[in-house]
N, C-alpha and C positions, 0 to 999 in steps of 0.2 A: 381329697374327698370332694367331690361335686353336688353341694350342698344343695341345687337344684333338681339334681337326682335323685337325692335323698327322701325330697319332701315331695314330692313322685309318688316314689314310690312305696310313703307311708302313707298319703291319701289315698292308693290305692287298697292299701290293707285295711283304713276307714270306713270305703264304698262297703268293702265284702261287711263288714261287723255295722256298720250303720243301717243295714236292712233286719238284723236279731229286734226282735220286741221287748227285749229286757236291756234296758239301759246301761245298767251297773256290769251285765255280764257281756255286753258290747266292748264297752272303756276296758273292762279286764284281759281280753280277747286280743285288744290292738296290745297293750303294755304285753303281754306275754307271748305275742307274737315276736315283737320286735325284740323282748328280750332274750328269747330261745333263738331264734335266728339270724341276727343283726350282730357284727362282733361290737367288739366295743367300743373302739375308733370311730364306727357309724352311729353309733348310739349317741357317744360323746359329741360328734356332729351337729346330728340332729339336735338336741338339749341344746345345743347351741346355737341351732337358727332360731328356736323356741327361745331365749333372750335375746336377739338380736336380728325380727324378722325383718325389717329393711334392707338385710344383706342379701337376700336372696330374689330375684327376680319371682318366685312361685308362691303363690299363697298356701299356708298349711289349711289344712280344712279343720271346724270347729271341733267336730268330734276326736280327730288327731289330737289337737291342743289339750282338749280336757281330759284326752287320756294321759297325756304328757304332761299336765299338771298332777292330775291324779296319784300318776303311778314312776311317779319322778323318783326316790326315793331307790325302787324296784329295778327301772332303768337306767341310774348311774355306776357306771361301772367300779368297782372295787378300786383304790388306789395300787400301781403296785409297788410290790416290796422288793427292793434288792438288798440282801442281806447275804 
């Protein structure tokens, strides 16, 4: 996963929800974007340049981040089960 691309391409889902005039329904907007669209291996990714931004040459944009603080809970993906 090209964690560079990643954060791309979830600041660009930022731009789009960073121009909404209600803040709270912006940050909802990105978390539920990425979680309905984004599998989970990208998700998991992402959450994981979001602790470890030095790894990645691309800056996340703020709004990104405190949607991924946010709604972190939202976008980590289920453990799975093999039983």
């Amino acid at each position: 996963m090209d964690d560079q691309n990643l954060i791309d391409m979830a600041n660009r889902i930022g731009d789009f929800f960073d121009s909404m005039p209600d803040r709270e329904e912006a940050l909802a907007g990105i978390a539920d974007h990425i979680h309905r669209f984004w599998e989970p291996r990208m998700r998991r990714a992402l959450l994981a340049s979001l602790d470890h931004p030095d790894a990645s040459g691309i800056a996340m944009s703020g709004i990104v981040k405190e949607a991924l603080v946010k709604h972190r809970e939202q976008l980590t993906p289920a453990a799975a089960s093999f039983a």
